[in-house]
MIMAR-639776 format. One record per atom (N, C-alpha, C): atom name; z, y, x. Coordinates in Angstrom, 3 decimals. Atoms other than C-alpha are relative to their C-alpha. Layout:
REM residues N
{"CA" {Z Y X}};
...
END
This chain:
REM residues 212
{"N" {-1.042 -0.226 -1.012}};
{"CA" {-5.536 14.944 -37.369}};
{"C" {-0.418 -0.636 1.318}};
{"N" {0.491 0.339 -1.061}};
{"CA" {-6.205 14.674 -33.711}};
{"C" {1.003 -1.260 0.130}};
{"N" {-0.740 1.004 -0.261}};
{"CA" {-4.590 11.619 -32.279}};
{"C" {1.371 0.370 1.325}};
{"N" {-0.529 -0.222 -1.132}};
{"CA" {-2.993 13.602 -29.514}};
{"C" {1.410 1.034 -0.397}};
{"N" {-0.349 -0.838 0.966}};
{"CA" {-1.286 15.621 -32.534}};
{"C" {1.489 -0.710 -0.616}};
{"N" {-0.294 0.828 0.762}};
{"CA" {0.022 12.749 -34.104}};
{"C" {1.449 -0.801 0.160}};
{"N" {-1.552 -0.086 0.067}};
{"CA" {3.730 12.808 -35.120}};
{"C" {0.438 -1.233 0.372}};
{"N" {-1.138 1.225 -0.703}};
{"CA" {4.539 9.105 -34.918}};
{"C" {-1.517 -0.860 1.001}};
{"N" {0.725 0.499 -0.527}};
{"CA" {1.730 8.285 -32.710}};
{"C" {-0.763 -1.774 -0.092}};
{"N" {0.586 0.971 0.714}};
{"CA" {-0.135 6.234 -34.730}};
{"C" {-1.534 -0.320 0.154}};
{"N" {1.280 -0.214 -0.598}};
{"CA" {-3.486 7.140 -33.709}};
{"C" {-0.246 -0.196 1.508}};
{"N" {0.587 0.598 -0.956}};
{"CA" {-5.614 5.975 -30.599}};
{"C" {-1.335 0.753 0.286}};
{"N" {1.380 -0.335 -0.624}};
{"CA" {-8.000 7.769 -28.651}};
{"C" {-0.511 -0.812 0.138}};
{"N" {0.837 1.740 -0.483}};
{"CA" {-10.562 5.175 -27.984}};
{"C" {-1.432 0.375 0.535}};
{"N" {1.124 -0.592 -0.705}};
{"CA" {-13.526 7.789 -26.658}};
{"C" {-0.090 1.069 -0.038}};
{"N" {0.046 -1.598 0.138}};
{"CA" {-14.412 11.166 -26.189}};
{"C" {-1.697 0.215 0.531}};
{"N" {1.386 -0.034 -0.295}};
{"CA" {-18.151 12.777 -26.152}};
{"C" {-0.250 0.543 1.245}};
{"N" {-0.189 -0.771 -1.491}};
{"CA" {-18.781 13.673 -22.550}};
{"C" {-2.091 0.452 0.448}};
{"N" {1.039 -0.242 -0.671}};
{"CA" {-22.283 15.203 -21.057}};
{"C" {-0.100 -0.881 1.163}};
{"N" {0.633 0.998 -1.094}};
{"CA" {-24.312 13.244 -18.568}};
{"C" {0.702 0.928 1.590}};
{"N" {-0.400 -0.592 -0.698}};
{"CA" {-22.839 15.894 -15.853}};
{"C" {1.245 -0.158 0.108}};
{"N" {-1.057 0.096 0.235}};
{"CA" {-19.449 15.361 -17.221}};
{"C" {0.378 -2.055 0.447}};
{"N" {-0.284 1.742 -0.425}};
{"CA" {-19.862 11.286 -16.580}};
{"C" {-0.199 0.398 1.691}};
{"N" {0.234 -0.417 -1.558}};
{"CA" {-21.367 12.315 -13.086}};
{"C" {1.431 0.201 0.913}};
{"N" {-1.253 -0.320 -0.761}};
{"CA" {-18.269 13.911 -12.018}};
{"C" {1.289 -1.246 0.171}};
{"N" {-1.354 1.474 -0.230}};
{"CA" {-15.846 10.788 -12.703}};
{"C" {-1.213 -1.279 0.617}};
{"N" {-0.354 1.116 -0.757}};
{"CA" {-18.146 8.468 -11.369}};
{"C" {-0.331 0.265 1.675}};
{"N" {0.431 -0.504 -1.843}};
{"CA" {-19.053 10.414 -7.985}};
{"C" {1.822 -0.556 0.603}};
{"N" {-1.324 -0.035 -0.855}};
{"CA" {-14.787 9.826 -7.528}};
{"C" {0.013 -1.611 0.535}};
{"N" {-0.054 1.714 -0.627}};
{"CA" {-15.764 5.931 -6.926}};
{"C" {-1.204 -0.433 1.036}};
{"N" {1.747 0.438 -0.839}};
{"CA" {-19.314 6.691 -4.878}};
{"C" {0.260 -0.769 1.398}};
{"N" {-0.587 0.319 -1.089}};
{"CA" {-17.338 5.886 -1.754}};
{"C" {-0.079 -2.122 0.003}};
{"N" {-0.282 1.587 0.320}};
{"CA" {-16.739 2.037 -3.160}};
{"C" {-1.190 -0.557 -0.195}};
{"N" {1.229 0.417 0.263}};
{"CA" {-20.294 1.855 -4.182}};
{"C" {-0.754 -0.352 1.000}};
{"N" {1.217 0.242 -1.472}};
{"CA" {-21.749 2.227 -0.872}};
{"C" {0.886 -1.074 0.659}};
{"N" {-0.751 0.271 -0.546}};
{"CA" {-19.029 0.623 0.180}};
{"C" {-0.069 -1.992 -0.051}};
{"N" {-0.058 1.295 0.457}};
{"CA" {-19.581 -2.809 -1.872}};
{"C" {-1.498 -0.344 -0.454}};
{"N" {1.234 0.398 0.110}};
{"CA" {-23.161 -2.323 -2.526}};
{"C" {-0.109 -0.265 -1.169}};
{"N" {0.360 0.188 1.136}};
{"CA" {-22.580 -2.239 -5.979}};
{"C" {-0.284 1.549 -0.849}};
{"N" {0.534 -1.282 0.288}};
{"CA" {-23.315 0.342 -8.544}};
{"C" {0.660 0.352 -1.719}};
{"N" {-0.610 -0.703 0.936}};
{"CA" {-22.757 1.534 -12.181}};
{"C" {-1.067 -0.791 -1.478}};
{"N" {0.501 0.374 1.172}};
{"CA" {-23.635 -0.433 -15.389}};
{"C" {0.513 0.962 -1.787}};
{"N" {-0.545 -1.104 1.074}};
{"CA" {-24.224 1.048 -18.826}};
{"C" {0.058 -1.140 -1.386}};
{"N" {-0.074 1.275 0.722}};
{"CA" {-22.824 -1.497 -21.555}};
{"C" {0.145 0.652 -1.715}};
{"N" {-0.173 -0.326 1.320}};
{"CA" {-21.910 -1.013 -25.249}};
{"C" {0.558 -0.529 -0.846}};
{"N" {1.688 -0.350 0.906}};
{"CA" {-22.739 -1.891 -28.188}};
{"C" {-1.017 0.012 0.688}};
{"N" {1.184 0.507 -0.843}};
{"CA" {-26.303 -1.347 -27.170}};
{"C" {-0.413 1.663 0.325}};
{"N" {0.211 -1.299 -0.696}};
{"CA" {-26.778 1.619 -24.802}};
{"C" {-0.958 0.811 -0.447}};
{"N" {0.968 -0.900 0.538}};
{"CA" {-30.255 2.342 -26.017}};
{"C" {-0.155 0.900 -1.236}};
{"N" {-0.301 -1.046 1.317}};
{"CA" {-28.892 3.779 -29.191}};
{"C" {0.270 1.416 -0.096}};
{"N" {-0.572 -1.196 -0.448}};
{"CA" {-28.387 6.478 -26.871}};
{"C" {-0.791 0.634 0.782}};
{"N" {1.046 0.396 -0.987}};
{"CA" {-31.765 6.291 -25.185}};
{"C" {-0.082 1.281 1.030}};
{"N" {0.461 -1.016 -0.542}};
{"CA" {-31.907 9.793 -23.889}};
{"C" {0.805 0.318 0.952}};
{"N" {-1.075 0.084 -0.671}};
{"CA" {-28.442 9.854 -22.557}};
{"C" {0.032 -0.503 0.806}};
{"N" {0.026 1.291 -0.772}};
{"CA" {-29.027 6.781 -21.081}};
{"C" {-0.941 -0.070 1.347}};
{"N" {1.289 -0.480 -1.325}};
{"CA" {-32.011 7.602 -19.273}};
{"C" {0.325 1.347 0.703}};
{"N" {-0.368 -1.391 -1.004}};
{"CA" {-31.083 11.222 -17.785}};
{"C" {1.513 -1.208 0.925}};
{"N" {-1.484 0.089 -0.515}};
{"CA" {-27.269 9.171 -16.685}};
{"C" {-0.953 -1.133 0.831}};
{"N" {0.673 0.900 -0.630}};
{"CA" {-29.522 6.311 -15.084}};
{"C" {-1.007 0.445 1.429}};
{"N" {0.846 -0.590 -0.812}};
{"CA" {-32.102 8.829 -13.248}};
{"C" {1.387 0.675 0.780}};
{"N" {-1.580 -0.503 -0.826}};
{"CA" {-28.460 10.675 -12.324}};
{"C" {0.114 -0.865 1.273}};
{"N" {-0.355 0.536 -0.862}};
{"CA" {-27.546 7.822 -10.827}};
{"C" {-0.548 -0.409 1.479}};
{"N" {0.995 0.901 -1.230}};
{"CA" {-30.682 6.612 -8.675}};
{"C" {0.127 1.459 0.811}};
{"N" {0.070 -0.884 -1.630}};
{"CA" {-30.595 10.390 -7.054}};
{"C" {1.167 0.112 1.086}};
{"N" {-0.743 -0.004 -1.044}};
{"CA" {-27.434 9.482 -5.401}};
{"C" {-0.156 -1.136 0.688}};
{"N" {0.221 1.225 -0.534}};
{"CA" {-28.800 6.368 -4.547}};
{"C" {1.137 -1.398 -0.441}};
{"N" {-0.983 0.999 0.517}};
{"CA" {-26.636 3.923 -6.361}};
{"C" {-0.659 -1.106 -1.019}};
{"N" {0.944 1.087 0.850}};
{"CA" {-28.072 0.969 -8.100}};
{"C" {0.763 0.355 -1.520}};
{"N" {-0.038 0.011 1.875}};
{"CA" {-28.047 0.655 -11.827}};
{"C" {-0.525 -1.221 -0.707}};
{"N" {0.419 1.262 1.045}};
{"CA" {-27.873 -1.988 -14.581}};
{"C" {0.093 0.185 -1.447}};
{"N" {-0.336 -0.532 1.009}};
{"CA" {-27.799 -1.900 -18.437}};
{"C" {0.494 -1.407 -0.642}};
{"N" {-0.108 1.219 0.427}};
{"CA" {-26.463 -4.552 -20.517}};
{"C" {-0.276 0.257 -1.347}};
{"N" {0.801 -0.307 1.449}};
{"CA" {-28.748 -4.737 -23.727}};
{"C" {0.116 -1.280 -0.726}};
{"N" {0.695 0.853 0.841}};
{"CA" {-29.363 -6.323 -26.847}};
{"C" {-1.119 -0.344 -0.227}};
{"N" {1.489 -0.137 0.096}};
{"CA" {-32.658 -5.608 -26.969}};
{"C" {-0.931 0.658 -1.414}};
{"N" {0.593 -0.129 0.900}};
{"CA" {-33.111 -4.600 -30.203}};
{"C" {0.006 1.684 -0.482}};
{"N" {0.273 -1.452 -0.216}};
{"CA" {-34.496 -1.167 -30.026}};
{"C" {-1.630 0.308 -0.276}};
{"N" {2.166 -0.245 -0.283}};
{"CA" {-38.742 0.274 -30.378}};
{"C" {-0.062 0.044 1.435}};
{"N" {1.053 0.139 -1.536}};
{"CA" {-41.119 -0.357 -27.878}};
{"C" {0.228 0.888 0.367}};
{"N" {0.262 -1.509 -0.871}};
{"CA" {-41.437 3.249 -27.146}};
{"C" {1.286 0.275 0.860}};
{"N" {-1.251 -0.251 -0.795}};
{"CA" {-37.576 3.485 -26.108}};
{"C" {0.054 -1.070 1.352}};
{"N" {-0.089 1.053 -1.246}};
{"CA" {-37.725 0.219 -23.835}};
{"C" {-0.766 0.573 1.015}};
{"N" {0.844 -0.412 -1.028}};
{"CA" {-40.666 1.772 -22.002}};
{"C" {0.447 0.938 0.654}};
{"N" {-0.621 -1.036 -0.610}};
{"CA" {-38.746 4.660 -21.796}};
{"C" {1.067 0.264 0.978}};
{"N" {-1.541 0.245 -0.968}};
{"CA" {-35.457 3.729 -20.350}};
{"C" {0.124 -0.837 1.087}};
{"N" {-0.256 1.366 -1.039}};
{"CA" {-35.776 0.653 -18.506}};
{"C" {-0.721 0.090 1.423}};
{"N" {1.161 0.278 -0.724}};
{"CA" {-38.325 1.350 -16.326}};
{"C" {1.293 1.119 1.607}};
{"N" {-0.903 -0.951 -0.677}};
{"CA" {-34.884 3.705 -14.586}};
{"C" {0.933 -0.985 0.180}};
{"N" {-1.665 0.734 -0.014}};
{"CA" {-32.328 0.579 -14.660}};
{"C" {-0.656 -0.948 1.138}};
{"N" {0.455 0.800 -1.269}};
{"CA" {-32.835 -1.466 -11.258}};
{"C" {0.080 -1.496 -0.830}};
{"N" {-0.111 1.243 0.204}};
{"CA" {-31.373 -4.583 -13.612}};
{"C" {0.318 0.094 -1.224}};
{"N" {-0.101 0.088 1.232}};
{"CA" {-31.264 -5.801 -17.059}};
{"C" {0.385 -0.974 -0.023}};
{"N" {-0.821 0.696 0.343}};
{"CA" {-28.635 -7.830 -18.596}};
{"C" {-0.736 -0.823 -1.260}};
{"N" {0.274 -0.117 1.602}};
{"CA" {-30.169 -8.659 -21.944}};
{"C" {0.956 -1.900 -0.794}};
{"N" {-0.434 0.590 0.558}};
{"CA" {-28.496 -10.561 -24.296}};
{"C" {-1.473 -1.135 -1.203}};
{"N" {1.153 0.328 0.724}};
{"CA" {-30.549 -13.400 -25.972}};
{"C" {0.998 -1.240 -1.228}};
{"N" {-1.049 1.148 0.447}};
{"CA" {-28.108 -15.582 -28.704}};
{"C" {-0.859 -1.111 -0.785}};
{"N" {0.715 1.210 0.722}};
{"CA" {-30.637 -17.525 -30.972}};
{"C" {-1.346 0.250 0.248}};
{"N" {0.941 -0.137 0.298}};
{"CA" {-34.247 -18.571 -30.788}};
{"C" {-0.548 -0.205 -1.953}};
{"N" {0.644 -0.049 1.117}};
{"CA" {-34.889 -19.394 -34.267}};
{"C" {0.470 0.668 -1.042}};
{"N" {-0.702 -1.456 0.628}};
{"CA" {-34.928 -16.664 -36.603}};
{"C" {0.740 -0.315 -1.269}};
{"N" {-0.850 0.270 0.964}};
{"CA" {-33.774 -18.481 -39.834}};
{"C" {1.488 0.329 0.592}};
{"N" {-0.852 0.787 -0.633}};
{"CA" {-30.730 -19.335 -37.826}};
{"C" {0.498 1.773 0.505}};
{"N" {-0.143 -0.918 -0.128}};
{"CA" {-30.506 -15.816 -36.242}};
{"C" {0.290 0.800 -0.887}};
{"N" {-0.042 -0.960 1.383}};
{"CA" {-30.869 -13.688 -39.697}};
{"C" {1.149 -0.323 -0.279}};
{"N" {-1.146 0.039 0.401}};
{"CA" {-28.184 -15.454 -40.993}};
{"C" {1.445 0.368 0.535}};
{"N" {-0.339 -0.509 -1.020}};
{"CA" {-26.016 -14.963 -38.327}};
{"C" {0.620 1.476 0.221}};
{"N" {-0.468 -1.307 -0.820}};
{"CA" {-26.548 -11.731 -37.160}};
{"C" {-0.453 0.864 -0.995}};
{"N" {0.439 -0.581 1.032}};
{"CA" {-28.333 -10.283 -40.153}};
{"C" {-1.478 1.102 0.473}};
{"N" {0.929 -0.587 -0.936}};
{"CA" {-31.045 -9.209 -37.948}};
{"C" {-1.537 -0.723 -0.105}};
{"N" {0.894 0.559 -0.748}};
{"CA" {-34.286 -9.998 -37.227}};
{"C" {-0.475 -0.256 1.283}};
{"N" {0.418 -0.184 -1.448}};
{"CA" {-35.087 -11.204 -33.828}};
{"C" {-1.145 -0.083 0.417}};
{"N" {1.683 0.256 -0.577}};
{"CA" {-38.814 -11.082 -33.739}};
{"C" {0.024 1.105 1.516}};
{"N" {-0.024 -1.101 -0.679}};
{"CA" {-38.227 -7.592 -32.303}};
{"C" {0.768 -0.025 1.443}};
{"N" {-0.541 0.443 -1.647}};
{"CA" {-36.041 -8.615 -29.333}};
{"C" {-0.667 -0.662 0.698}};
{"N" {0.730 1.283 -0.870}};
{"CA" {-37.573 -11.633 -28.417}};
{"C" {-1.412 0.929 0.554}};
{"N" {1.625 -0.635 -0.712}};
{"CA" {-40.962 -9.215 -28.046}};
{"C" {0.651 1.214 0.749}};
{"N" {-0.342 -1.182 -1.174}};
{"CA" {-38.368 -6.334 -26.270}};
{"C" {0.313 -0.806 1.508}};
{"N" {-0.198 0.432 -0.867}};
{"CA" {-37.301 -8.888 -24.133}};
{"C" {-1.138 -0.680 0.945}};
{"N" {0.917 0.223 -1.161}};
{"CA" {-40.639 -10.054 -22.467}};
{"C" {-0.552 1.217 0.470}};
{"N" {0.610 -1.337 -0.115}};
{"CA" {-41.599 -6.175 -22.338}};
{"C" {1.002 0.460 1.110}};
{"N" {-1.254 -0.458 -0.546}};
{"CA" {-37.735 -5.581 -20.505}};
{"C" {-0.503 -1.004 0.925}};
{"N" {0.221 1.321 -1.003}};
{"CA" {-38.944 -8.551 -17.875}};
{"C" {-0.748 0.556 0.473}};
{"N" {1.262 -0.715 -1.034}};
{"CA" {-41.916 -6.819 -16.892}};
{"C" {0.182 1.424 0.406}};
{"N" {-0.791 -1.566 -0.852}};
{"CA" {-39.944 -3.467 -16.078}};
{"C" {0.927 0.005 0.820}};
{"N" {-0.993 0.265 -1.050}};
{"CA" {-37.300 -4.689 -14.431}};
{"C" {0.218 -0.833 0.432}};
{"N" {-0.636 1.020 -0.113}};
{"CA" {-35.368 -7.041 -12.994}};
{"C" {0.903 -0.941 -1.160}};
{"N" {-0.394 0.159 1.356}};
{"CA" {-34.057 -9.242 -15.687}};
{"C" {0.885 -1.367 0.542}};
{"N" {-0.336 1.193 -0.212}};
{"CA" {-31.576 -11.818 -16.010}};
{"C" {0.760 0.019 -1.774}};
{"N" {-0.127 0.557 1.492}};
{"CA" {-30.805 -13.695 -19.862}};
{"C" {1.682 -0.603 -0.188}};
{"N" {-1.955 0.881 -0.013}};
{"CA" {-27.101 -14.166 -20.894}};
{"C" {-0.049 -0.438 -1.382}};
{"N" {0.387 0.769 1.150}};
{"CA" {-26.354 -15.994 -23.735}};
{"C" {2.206 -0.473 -0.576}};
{"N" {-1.500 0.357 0.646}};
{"CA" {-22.823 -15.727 -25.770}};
{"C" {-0.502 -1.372 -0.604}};
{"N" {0.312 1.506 0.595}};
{"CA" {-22.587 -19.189 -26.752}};
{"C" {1.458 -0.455 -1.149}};
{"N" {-0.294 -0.451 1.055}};
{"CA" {-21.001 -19.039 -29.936}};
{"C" {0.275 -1.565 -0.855}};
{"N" {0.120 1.082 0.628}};
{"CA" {-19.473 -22.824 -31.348}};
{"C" {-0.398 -0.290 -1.480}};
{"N" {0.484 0.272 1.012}};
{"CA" {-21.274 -24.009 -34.606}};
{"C" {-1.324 0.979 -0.160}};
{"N" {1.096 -0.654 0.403}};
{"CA" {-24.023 -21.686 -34.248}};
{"C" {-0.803 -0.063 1.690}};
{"N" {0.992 0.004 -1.029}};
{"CA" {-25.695 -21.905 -30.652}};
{"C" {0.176 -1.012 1.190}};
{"N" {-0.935 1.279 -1.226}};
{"CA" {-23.531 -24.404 -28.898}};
{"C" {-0.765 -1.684 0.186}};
{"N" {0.740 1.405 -0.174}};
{"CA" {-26.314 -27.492 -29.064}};
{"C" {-0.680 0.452 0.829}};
{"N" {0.780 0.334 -0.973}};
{"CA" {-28.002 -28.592 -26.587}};
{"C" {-1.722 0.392 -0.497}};
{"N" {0.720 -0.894 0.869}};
{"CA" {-31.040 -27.534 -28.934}};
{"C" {-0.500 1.179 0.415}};
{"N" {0.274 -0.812 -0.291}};
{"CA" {-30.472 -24.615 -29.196}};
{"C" {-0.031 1.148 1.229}};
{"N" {-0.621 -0.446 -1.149}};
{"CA" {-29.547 -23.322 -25.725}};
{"C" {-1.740 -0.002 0.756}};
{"N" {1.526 0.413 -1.126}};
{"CA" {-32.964 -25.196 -24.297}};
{"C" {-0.744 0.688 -0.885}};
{"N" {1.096 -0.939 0.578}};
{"CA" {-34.791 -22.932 -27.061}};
{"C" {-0.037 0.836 0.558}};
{"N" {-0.496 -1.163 -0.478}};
{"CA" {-33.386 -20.331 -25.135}};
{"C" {-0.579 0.205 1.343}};
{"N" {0.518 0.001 -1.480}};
{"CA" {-34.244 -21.604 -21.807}};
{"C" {-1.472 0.079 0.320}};
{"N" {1.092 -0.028 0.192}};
{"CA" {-37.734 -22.432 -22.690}};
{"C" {-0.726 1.675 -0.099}};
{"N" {0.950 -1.664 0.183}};
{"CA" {-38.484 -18.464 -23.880}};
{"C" {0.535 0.416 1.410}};
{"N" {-0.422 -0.772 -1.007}};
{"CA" {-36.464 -17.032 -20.848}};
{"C" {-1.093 -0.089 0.980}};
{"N" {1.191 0.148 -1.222}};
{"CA" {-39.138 -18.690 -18.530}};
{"C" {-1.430 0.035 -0.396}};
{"N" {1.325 -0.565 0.813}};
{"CA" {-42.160 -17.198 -20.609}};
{"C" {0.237 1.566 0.342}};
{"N" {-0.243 -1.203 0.082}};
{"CA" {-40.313 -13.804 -19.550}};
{"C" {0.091 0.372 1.804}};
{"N" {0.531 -0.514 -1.618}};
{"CA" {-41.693 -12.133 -15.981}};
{"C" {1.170 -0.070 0.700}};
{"N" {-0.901 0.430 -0.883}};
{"CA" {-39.742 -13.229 -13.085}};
{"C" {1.656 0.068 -0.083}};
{"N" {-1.233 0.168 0.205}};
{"CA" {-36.562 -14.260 -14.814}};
{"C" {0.581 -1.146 0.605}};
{"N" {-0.152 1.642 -0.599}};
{"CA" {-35.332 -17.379 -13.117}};
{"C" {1.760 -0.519 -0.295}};
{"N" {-1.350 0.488 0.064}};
{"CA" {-31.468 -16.983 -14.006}};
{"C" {0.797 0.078 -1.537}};
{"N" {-0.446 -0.407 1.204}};
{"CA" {-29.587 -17.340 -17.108}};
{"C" {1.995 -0.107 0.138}};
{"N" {-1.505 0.087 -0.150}};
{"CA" {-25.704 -16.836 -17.988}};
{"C" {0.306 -0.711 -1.229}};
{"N" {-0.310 0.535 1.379}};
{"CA" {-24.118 -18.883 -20.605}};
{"C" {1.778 0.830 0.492}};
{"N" {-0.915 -0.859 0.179}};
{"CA" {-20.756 -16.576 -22.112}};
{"C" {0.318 -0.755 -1.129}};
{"N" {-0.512 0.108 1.091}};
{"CA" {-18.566 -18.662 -23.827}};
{"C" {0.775 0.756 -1.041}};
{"N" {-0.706 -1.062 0.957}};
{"CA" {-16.926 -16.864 -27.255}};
{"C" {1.091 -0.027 -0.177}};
{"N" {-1.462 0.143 -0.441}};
{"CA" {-13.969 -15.665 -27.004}};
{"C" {0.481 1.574 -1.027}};
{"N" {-0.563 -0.649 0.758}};
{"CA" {-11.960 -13.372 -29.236}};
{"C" {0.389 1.898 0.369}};
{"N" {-0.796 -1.272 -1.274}};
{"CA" {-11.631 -10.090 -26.604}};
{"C" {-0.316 1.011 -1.371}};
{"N" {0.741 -1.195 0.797}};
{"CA" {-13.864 -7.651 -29.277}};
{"C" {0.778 0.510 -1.317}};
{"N" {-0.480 0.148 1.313}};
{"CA" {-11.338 -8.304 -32.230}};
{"C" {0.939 1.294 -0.090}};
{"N" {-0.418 -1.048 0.560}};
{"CA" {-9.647 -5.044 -31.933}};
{"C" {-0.403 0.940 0.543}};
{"N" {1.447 -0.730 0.495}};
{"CA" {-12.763 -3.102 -31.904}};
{"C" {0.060 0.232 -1.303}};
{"N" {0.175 -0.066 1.605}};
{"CA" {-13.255 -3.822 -35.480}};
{"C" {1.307 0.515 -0.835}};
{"N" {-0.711 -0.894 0.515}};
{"CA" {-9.307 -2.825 -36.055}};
{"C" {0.319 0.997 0.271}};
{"N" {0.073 -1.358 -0.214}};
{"CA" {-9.956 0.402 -34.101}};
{"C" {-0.882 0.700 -1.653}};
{"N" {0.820 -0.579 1.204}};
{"CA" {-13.220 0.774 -36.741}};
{"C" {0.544 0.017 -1.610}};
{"N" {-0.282 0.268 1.499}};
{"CA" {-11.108 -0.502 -39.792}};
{"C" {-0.604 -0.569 -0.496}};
{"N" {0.600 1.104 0.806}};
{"CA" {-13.311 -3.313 -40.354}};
{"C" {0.977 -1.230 0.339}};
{"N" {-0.858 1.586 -0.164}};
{"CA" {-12.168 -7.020 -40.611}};
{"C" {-0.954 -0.461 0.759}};
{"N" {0.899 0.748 -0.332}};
{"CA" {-13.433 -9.048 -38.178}};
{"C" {-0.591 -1.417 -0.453}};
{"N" {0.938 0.802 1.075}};
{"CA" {-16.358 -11.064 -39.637}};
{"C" {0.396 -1.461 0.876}};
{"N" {0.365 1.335 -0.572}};
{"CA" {-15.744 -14.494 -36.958}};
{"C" {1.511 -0.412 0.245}};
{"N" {-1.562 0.634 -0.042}};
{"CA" {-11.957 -14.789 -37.184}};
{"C" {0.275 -1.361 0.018}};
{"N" {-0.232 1.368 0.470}};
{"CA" {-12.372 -18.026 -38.206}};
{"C" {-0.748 -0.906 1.186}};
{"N" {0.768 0.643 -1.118}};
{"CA" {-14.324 -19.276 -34.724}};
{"C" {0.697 -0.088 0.667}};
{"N" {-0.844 -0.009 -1.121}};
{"CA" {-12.400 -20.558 -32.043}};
{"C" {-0.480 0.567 1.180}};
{"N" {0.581 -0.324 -1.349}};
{"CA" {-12.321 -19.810 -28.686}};
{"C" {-0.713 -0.945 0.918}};
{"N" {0.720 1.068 -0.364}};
{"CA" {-14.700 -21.916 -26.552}};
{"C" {0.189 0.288 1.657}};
{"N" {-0.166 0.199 -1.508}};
{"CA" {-13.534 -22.871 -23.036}};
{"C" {-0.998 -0.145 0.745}};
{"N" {1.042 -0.072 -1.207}};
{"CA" {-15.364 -22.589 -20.045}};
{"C" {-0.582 -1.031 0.352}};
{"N" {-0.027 1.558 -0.202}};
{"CA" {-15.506 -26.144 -19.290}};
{"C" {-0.968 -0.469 -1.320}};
{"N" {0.901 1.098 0.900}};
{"CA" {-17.131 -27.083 -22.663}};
{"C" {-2.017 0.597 0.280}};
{"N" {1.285 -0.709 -0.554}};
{"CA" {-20.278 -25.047 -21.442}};
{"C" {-0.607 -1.203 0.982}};
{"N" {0.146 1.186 -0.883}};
{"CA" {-20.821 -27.856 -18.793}};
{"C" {-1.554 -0.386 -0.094}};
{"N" {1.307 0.277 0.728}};
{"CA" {-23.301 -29.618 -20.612}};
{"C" {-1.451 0.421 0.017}};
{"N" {1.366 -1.003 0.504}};
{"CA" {-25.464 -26.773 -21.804}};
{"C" {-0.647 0.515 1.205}};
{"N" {0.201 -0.994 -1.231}};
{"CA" {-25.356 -25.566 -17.651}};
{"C" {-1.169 -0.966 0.625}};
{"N" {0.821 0.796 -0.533}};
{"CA" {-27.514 -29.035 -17.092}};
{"C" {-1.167 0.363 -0.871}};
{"N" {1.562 -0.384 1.152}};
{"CA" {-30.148 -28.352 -19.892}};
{"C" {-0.923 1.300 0.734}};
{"N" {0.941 -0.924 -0.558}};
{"CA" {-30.917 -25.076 -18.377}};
{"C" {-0.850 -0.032 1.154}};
{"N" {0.835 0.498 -1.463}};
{"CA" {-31.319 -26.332 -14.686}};
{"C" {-0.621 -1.124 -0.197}};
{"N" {1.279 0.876 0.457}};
{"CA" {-33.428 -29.104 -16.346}};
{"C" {-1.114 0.670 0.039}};
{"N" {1.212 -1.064 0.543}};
{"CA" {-36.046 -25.958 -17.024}};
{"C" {-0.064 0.789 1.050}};
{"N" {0.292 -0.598 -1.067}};
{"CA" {-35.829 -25.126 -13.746}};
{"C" {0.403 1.510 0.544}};
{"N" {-0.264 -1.484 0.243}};
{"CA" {-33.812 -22.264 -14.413}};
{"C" {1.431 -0.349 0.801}};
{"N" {-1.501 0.166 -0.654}};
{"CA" {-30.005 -21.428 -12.199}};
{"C" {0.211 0.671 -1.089}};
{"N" {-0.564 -0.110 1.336}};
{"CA" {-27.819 -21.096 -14.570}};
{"C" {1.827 0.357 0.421}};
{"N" {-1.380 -0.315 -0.188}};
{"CA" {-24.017 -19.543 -14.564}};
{"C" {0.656 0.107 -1.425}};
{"N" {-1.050 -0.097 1.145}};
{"CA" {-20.964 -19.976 -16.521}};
{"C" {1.105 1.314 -0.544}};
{"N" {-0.603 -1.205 0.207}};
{"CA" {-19.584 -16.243 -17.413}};
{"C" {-0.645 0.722 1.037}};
{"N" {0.672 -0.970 -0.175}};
{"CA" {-20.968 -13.448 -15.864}};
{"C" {-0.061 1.858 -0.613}};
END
């Protein structure tokens, strides 16, 4: 049953599949503000490149009207797609949450060899800057943060990082999908307790921001 159908309106649109021509048209109705503010059109997610082809035609879209472009990635995608896409996004967001992979796997259930090697490959295509959900009991030491800072400045002219404390916004996502969310049990981590972690980074010679 469509949701638009739906007798006691119980259902929730929450997206619709649109062509790269079909995005074009809604965001040409804001091009005015773009030139206007000098800003431009980011492509976020989940992780955009899951969409790589999309992503790249709506990115090349964008640069022929002259409008800057950013993506905000995970990173964890093949080489061949990074080479492919990025090399069209004026700026890259990338998300970097743990260096050490024990610590990561468990976590995220992931391996991060593969990021950590998309993310010095995403540095040398674009512009890059390293954000970093900072996540209490799992990335919130001083530790691990400067593991973080240490790789960022091994990665071609990155010089800035964001620390993003965790915060609960995504939790009905998972009851759109009908999953439970897996971190219910994590608090929310104020802006202020970040503090700390904002000196470690500019220890490494890195500027460093609190949300972003």
């Amino acid at each position: 049953m469509r949701a638009g159908v739906c007798p006691t309106d119980a259902l929730t649109v929450t997206g619709k599949k649109m062509t790269v021509q079909q995005v074009m048209l809604e965001l040409r109705k804001d091009a005015t503000q773009y030139r206007r503010s000098g800003g431009g059109v980011t492509l976020s997610g989940g992780e955009p490149l899951f969409q790589h082809d999309f992503a790249r035609e709506l990115l090349k879209a964008c640069h022929e009207q002259g409008w800057n472009t950013a993506m905000e990635i995970t990173g964890y995608s093949t080489r061949d797609i990074v080479r492919d896409v990025m090399p069209h996004a004026d700026h890259a967001l990338i998300d970097l949450k743990v260096i050490d992979p024990q610590v990561h796997q468990a976590n995220i259930s992931a391996d991060n060899r593969i990021i950590l090697e998309n993310a010095l490959c995403i540095a040398s295509l674009t512009h890059t800057v390293v954000r970093v959900p900072v996540v209490p009991g799992v990335n919130d030491s001083k530790e691990a943060i400067s593991a973080i800072g240490r790789f960022a400045k091994l990665m071609p002219g990155v010089d800035t990082m964001h620390l993003l404390p965790y915060h609960t916004y995504g939790e009905n996502k998972y009851a759109f999908l009908g999953h439970p969310y897996p971190m219910g049990d994590i608090r929310n981590m104020k802006p202020e307790e970040a503090e700390p972690l904002v000196h470690v980074i500019e220890d490494l010679g890195l500027k460093c921001h609190v949300g972003g």
